[in-house]
N, C-alpha and C positions, 0 to 999 in steps of 0.2 A: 681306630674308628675315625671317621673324615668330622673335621669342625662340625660341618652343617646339622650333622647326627649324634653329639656328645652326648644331648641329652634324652636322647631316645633310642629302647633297644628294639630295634628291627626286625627281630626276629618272632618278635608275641606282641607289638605295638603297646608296650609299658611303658612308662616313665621311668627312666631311670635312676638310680639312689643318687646318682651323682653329683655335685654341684655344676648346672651349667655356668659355659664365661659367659660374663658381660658384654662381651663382644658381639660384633652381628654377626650370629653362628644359627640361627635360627629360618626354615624355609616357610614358605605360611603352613602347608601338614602338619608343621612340628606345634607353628602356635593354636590352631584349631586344635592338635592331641591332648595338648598343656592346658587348655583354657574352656574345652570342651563348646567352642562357638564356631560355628558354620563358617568357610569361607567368603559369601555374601556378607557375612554381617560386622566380616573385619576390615574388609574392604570398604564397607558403608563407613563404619568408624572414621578411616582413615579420608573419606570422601569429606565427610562430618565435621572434619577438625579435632574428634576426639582422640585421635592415634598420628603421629608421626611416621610418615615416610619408611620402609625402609631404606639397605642401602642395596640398589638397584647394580647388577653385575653383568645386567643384558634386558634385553627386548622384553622378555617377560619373566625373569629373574631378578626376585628379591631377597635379601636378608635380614634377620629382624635379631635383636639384640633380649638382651635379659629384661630390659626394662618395659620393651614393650608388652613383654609379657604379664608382668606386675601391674601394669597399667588394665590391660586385657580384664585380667582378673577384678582389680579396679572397680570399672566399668561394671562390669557383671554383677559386685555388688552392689552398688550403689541402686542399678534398677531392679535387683532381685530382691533385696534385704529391706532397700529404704524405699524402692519403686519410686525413684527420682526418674523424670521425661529427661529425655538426651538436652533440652537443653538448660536443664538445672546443671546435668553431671557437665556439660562444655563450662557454664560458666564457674564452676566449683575447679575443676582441671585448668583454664584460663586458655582453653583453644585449643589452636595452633601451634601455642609455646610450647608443648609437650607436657604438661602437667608436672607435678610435684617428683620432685627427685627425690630417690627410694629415701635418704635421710628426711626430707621434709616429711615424707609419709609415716615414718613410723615415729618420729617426734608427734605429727599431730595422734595417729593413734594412744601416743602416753598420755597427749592431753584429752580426748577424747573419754580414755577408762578412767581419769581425775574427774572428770566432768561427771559423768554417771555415777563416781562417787558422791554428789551433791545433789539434794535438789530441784536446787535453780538450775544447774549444770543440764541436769539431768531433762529439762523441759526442752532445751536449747540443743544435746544431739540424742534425746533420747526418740519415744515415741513410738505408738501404738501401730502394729501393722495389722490391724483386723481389716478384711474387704468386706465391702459393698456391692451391691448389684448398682446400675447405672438408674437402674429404673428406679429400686428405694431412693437414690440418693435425690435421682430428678422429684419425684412426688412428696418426700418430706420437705421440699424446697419449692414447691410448687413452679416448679421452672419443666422444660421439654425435653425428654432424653435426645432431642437434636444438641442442646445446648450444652448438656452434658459431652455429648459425643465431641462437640466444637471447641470445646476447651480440651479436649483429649489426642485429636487431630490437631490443633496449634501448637500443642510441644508444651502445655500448661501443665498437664494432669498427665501422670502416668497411669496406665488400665494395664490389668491381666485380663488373659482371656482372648477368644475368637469378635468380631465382631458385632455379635449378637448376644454375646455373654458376659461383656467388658463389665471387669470391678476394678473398684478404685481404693487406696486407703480411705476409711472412716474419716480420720484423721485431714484426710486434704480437701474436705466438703466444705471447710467454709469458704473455699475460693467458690465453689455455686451456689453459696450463701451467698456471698457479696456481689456477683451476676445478678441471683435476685432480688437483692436490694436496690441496685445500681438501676433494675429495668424497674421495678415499682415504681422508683425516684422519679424514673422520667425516663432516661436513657434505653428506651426500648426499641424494639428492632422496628416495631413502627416508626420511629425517628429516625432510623436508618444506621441506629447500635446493633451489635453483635457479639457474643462472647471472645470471640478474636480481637475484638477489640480491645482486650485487656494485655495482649500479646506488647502493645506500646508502655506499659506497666513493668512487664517484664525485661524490657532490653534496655529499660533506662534503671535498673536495679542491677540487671545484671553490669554496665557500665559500669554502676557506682563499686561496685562489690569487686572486681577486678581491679578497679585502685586501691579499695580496701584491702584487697588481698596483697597485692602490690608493696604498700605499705608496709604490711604486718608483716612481711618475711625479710623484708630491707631492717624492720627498727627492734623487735621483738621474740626474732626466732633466736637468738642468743640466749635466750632465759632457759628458764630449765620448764620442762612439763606442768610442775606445780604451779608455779608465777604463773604460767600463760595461761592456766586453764583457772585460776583465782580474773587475771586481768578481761580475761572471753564473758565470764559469769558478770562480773561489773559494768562491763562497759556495752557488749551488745546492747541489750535494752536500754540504754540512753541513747546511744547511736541511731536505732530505732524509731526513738521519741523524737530525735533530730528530724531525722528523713519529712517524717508526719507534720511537724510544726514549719517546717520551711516551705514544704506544699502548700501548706496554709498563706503563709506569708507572700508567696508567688501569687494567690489569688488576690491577694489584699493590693499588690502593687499594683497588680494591672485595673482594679478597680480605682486605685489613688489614681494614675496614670488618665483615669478617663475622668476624673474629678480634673486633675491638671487641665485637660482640652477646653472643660468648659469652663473653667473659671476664664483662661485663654480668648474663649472666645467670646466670653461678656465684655472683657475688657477692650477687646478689640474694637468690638461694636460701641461701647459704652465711649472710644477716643474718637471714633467716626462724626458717633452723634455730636461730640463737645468741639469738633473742627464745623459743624454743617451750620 
């Protein structure tokens, strides 16, 4: 049987018991049969950043490895199970780099079932997947199923469903909780706010979190499952509280900052007057 077909038999279009290689032995057929996702939508992936290349053998011939497969699968859960938007799973995967290599993944998986043995752990990757309709969520929030919809369309919220039927997790409403907060305050679309505008929110977190990420597998993947999933429970939430109080502190600057201008400019005037 030719590489490209190891792991698929041909003849009843089964997957086969086999262990496929690692190698790029994979056509895209094989990864749509394996991964049960449409053509369109693996190609989008790869348009996306969330999948890697394969390796290209002609004009419109690709091959695709075992891993991309894992990742495939990946993907699929992440928006089926945890109904994370493409661009929570991009910045969780880190792009372009290809995501987590099969050892990193089943390492975080050990810490991951540590963690839902706890739970504080357990707040941090567990969580509720009940849905919502767009519209309950918009009117217990007294906010417009436009805005719901606008966070759903900017890659914020993930929704199931047709576009007239979009639910969301329970669980991810208080992002249009804090829309409505945000426009009560002031920030409303009359002032020329928009739930998209929280999209600035997101890409300076996800920033951060891709150093974080960065980090944690340069300094801390050497631990075992238990350590790292003890150290994730501890330290997230100060990490957290960081993020929140240096926001704070950035506003404080820039109001010192304007305290500086005009002490600046008393003095200024104040050495004018004592020359005149």
């Amino acid at each position: 049987m030719p590489r490209a077909e190891a792991a698929i038999d041909r003849t009843n279009g089964a997957v086969s018991s086999r262990t496929p290689s690692r190698a790029a032995s994979y056509r895209m057929r094989d990864l749509c049969q394996l991964t049960g996702l449409e053509r369109q939508t693996i190609h989008f992936y790869i348009q996306e950043g969330l999948l890697p290349e394969g390796k290209k053998t002609g004009r419109n011939m690709a091959y695709y490895s075992e891993e991309h497969v894992e990742l495939l699968r990946l993907i699929k859960q992440l928006q089926q199970e945890r109904f994370l938007p493409l661009r929570a799973i991009r910045a969780i995967l880190g792009g372009k780099a290809g995501g987590f290599s099969p050892e990193q993944r089943r390492l975080l998986a050990e810490v991951k079932e540590r963690l839902l043995g706890a739970p504080r752990g357990r707040a941090l990757v567990g969580g509720s997947t009940e849905l919502v309709g767009v519209r309950e969520i918009a009117d217990a929030h007294g906010v417009s199923t436009k805005d719901v919809d606008e966070l759903i369309d900017a890659g914020l919220l993930s929704a199931q469903g047709g576009p007239k039927a979009r639910r969301i997790r329970r669980e991810d409403a208080w992002l249009v909780s804090a829309w409505a907060e945000l426009s009560r305050a002031g920030l409303a679309r009359e002032q020329g706010f928009a739930p998209r505008d929280m999209m600035m929110i997101d890409e300076a977190i996800g920033a951060l979190f891709a150093k974080e990420r960065e980090i944690f597998f340069d300094r801390v993947m050497h631990l075992g499952p238990d350590e790292i999933a003890k150290l994730v429970e501890r330290v997230l939430p100060i990490l957290s509280d960081v993020v929140a109080r240096m926001h704070m502190h950035k506003a404080r600057d820039l109001f010192a900052l304007a305290a500086d201008e005009r002490s600046s400019a008393v003095a200024t005037a104040a050495a004018k007057g004592s020359r005149t």
